[in-house]
N, CA, C and O of each residue as an XYZ file, in Angstrom:
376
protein
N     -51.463     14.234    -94.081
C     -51.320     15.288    -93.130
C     -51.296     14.668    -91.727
O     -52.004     13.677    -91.547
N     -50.562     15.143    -90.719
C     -50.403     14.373    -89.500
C     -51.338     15.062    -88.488
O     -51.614     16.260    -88.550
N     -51.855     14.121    -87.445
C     -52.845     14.621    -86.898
C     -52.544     15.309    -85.352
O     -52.357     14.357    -84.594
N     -52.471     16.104    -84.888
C     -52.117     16.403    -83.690
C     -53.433     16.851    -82.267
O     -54.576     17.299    -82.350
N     -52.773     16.555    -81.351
C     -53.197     16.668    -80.073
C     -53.259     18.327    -79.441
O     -52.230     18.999    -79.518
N     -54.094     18.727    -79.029
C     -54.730     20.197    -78.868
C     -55.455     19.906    -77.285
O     -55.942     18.810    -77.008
N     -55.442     20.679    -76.643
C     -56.563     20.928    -75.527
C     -57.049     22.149    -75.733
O     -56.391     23.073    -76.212
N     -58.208     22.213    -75.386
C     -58.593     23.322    -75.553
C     -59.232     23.828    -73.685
O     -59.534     22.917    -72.914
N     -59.310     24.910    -73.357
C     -59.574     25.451    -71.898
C     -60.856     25.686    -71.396
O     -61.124     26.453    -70.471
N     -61.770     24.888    -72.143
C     -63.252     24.933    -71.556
C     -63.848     23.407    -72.152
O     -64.792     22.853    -71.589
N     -63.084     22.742    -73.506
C     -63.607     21.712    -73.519
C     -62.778     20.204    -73.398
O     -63.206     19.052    -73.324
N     -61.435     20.753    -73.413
C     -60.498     19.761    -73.117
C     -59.713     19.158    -74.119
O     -59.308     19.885    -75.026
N     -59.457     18.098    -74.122
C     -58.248     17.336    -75.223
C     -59.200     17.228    -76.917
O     -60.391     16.930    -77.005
N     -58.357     17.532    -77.997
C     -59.242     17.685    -79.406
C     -58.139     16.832    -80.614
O     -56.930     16.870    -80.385
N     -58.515     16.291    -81.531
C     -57.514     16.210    -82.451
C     -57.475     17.271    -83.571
O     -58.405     18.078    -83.575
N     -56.617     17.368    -84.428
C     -57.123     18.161    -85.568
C     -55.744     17.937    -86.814
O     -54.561     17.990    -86.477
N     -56.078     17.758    -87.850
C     -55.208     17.439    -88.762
C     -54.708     18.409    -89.522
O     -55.518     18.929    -90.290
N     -53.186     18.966    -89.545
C     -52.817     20.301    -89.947
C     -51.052     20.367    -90.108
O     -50.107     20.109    -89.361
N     -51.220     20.894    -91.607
C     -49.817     20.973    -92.707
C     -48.819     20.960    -91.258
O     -49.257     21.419    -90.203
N     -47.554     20.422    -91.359
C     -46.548     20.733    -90.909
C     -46.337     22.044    -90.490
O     -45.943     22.128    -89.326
N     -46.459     22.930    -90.998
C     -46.294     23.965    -91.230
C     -46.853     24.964    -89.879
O     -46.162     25.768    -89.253
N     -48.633     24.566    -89.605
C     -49.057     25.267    -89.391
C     -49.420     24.261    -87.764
O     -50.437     24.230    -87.072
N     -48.153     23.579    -87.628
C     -48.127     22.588    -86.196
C     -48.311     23.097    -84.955
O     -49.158     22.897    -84.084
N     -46.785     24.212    -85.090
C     -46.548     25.073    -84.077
C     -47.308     25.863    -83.371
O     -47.021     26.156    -82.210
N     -48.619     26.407    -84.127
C     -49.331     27.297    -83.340
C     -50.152     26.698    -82.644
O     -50.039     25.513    -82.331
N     -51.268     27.591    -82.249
C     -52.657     26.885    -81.423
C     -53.366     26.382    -82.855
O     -53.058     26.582    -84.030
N     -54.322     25.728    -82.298
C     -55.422     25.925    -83.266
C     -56.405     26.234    -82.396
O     -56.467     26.312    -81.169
N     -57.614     26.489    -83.823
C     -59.110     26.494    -83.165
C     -59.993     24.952    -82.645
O     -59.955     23.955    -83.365
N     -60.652     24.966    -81.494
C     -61.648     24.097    -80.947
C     -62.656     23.271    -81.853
O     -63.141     24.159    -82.554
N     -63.035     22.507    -82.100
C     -63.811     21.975    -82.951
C     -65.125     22.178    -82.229
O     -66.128     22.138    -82.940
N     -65.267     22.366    -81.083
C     -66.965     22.432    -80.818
C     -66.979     24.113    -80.575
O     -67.892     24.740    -81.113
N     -65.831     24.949    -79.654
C     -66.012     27.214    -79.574
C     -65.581     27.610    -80.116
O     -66.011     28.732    -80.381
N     -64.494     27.216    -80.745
C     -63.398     27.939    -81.591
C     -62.612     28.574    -81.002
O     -62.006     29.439    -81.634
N     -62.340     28.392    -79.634
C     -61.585     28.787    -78.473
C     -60.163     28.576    -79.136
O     -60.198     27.590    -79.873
N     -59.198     29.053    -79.115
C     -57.499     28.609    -79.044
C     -57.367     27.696    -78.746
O     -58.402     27.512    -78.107
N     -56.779     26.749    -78.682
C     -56.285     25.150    -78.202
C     -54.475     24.823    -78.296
O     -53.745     24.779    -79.286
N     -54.188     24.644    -76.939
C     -52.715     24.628    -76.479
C     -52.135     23.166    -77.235
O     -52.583     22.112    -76.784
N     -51.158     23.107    -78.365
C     -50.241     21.872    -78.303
C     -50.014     20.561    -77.520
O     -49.121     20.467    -76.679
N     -50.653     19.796    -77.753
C     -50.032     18.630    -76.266
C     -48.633     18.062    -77.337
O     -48.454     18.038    -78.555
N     -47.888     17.686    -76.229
C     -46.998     16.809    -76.988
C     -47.711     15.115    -76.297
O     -48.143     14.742    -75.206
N     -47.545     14.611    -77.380
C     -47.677     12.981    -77.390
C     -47.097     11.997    -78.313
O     -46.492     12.317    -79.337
N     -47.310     10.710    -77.899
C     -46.045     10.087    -78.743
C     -46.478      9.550    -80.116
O     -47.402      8.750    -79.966
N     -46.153      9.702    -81.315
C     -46.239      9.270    -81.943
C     -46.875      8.111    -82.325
O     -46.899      7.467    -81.276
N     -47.567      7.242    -83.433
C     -48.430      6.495    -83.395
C     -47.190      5.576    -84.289
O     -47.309      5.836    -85.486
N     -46.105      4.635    -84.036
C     -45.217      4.265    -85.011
C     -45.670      2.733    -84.882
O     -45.390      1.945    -85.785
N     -46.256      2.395    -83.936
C     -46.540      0.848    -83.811
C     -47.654      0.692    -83.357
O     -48.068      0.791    -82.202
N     -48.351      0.340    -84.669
C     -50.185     -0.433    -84.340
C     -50.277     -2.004    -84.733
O     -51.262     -2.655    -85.083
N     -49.350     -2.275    -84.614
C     -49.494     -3.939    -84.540
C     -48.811     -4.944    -85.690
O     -48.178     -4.460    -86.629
N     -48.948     -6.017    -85.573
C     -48.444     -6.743    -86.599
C     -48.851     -6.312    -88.169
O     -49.945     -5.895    -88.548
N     -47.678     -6.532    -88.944
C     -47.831     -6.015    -90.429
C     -48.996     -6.901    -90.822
O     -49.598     -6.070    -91.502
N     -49.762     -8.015    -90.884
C     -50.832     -8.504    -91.012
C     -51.884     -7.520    -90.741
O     -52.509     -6.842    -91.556
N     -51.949     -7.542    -89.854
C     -53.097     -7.112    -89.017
C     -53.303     -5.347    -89.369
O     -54.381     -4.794    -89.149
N     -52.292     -4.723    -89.846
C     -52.182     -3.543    -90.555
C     -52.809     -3.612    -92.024
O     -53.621     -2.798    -92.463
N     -52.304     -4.707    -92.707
C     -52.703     -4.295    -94.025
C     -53.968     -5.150    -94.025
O     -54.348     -5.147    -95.195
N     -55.044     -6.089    -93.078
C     -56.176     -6.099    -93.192
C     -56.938     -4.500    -92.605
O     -57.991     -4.180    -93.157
N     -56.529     -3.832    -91.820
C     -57.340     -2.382    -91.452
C     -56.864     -1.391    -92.397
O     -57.266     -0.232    -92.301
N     -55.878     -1.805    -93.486
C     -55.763     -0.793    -94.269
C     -56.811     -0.783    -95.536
O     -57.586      0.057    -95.993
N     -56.380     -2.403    -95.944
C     -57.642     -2.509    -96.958
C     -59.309     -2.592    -96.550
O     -60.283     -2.467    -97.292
N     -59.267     -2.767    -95.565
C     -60.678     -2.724    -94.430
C     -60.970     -0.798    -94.882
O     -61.775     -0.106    -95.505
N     -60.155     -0.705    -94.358
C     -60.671      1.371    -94.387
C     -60.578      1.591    -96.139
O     -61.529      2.252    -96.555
N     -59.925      1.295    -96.855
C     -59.812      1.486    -98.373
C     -61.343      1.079    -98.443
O     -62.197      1.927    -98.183
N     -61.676     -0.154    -98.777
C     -62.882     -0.338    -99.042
C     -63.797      0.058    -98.882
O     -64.694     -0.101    -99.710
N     -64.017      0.910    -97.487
C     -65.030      1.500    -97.061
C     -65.707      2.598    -98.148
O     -66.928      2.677    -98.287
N     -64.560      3.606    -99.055
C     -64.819      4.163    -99.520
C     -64.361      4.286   -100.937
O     -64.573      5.330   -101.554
N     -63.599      3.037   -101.610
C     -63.192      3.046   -102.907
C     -63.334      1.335   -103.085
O     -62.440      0.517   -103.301
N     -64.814      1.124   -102.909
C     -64.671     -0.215   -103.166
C     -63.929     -0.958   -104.419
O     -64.042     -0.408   -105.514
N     -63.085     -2.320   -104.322
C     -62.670     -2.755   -105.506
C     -63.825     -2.871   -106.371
O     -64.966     -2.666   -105.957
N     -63.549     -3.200   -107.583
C     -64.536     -3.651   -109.047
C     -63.778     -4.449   -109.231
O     -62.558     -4.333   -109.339
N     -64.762     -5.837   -109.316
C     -64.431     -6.729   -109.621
C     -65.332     -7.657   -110.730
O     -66.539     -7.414   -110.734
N     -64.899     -8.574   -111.556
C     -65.599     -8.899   -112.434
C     -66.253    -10.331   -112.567
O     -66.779    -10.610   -113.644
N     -66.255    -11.268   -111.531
C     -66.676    -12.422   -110.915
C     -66.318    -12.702   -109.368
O     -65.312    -12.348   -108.752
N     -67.463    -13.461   -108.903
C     -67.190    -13.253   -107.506
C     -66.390    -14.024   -107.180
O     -66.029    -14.892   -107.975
N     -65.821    -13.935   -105.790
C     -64.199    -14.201   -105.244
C     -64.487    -16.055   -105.406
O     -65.457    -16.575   -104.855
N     -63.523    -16.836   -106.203
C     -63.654    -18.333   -106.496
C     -63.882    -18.371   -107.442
O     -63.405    -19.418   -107.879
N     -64.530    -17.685   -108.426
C     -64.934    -18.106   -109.792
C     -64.020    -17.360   -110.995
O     -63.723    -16.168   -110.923
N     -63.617    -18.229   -112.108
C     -62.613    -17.413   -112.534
C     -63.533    -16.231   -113.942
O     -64.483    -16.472   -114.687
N     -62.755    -15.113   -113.779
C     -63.545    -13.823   -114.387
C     -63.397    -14.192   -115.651
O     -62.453    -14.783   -116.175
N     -65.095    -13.535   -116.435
C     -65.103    -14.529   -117.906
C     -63.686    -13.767   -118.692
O     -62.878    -13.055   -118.095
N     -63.643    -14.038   -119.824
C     -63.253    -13.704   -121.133
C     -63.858    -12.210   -121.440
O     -65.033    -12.142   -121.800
N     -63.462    -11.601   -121.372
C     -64.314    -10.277   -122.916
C     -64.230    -10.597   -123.955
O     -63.311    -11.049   -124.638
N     -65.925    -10.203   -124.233
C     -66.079    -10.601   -125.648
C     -65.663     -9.357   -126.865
O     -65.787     -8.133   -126.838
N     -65.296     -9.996   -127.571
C     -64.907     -8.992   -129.027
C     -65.460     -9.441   -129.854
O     -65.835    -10.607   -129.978
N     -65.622     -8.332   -130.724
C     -66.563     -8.432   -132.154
C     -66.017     -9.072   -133.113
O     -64.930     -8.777   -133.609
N     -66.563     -9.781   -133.370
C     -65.580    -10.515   -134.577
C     -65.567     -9.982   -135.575
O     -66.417     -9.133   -135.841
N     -64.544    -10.344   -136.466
C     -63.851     -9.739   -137.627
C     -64.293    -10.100   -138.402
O     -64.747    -11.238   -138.285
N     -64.472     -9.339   -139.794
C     -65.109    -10.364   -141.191
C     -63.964    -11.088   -141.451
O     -64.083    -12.309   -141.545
N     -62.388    -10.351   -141.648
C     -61.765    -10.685   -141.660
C     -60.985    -11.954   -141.525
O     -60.564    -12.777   -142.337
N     -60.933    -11.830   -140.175
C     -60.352    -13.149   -139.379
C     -61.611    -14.608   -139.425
O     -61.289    -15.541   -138.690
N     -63.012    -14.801   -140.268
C     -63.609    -15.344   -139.849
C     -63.195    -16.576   -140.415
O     -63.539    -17.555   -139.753
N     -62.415    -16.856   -141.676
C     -62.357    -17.670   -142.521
C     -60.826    -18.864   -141.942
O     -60.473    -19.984   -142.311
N     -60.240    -17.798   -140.816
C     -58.947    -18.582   -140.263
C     -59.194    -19.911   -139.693
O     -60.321    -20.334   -139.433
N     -58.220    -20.485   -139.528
C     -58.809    -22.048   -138.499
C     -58.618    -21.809   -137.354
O     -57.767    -21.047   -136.895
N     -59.669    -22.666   -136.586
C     -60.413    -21.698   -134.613
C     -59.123    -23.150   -134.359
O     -58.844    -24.154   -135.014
N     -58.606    -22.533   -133.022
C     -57.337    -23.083   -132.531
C     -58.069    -24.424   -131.362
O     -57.319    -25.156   -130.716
């Protein structure tokens, strides 16, 4: 959802994040619930080198969907173990 720019007439400039749809109008104030007028502003299309993007992307991911991981970063992650087979026990180990 894209986030847009609002002033509002007693507390001033606000953001607020809202469907396409529902761009055009005012919204409500986040601190009176006063009406809040549209600002136009420019678009956010360039925050920096593609590096430097996808470390604050996975930076903010993590914050709240940390990876799982199964050995720590350098060490290689064991094997899973499986139950052995009666079956397979009699084969020759490779």
């Amino acid at each position: 959802m894209p986030t847009y720019e609002f002033r509002c007439p007693t507390h001033g400039p606000f953001e607020a994040l809202l469907p396409i749809a529902r761009s055009r109008g005012p919204a409500p104030c986040v601190e009176c619930g006063a009406e809040g007028v549209r600002l136009l502003s420019a678009p956010r299309l360039n925050l920096g080198d593609s590096t430097a993007r996808r470390l604050l992307d996975a930076t903010a991911r993590s914050a709240s969907d940390p990876a799982v991981v199964s050995a720590p970063p350098g060490r290689p992650a064991a094997r899973p173990r499986t139950a052995p087979d009666p079956r397979t026990a009699r084969l020759p180990r490779p």
